[in-house]
C-alpha positions in Angstrom: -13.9 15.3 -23.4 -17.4 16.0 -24.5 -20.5 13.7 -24.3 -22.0 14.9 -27.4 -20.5 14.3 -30.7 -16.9 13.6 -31.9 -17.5 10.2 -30.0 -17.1 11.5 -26.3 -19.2 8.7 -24.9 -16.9 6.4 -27.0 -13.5 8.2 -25.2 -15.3 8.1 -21.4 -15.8 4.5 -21.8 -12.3 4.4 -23.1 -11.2 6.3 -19.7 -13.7 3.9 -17.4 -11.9 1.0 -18.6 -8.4 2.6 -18.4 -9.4 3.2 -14.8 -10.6 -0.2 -14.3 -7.5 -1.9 -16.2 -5.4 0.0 -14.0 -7.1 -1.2 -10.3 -6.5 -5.1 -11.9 -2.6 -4.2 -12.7 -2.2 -2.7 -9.0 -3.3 -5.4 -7.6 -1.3 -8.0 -9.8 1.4 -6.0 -8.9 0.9 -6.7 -5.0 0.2 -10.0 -5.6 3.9 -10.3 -7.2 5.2 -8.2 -4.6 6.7 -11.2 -2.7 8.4 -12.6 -5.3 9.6 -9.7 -6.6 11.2 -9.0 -3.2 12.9 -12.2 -3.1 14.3 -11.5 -6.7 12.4 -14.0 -8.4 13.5 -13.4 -12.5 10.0 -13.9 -13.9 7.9 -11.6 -11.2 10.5 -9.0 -11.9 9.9 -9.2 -15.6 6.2 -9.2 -15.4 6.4 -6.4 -12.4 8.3 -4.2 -15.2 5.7 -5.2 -17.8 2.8 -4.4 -15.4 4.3 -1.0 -14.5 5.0 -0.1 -18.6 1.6 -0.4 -18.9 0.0 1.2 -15.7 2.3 4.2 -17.4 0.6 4.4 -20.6 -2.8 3.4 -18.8 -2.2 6.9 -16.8 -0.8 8.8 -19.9 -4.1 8.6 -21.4 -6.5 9.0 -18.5 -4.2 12.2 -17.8 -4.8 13.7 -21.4 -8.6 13.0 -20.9 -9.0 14.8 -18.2 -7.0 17.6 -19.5 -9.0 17.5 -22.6 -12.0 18.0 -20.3 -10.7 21.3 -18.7 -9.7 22.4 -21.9 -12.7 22.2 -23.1 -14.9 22.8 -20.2 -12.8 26.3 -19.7 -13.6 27.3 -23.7 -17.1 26.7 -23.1 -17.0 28.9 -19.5 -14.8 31.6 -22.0 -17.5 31.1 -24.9 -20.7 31.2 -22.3 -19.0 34.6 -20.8 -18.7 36.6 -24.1 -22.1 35.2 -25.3 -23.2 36.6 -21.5 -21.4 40.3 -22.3 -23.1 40.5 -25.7 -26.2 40.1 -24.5 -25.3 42.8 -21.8 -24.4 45.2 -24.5 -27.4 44.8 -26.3 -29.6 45.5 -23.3 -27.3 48.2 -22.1 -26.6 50.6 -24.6 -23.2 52.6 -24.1 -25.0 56.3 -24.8 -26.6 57.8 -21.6 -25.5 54.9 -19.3 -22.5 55.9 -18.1 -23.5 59.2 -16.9 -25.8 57.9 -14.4 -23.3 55.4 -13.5 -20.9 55.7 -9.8 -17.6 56.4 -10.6 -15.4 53.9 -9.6 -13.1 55.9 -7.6 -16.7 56.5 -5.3 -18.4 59.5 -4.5 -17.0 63.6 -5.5 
């Protein structure tokens, strides 16, 4: 989830109030612990709508933040070849590896 273009500051927001949404429904959920306990039809109804939609709260912040290491590990691959170009361009293949160690170490 980027912060610059393709509305990323829209989608955080979206995530902060997920995140927020979701620390109101646990704690409704608590408070109707009681009843709920004791049975009560109506708590157990609103316990199973509160739950639906801590579900589909934590669907969405869990694909955000997936989206985020998806794209923070593209840029990481993208930074890395742009890093190895640049190498190559400063480090001609002709005459380098001669004076180069072998891997293996010293003959």
């Amino acid at each position: 989830m980027s912060t610059n273009g393709g509305g990323g500051m829209r989608e955080w927001d979206e995530v902060r109030r997920a995140r927020e949404e979701v620390e109101e429904l646990e704690a409704s959920r608590l408070r109707l612990s009681g009843d709920v306990m004791r049975g009560d039809p109506e708590a157990l109804n609103e316990d199973r709508r509160l739950e639906r939609r801590l579900w589909e709260l934590t669907r969405l912040i869990m694909r955000a933040e997936q989206e985020e290491k998806d794209q923070s590990r593209a840029e990481t691959e993208r930074r890395g070849e742009e890093l190895r170009e640049a190498w190559r361009k400063h480090h001609p293949a002709e005459g380098h590896d001669k004076d180069r160690p072998k891997k293996d170490g010293p003959a």
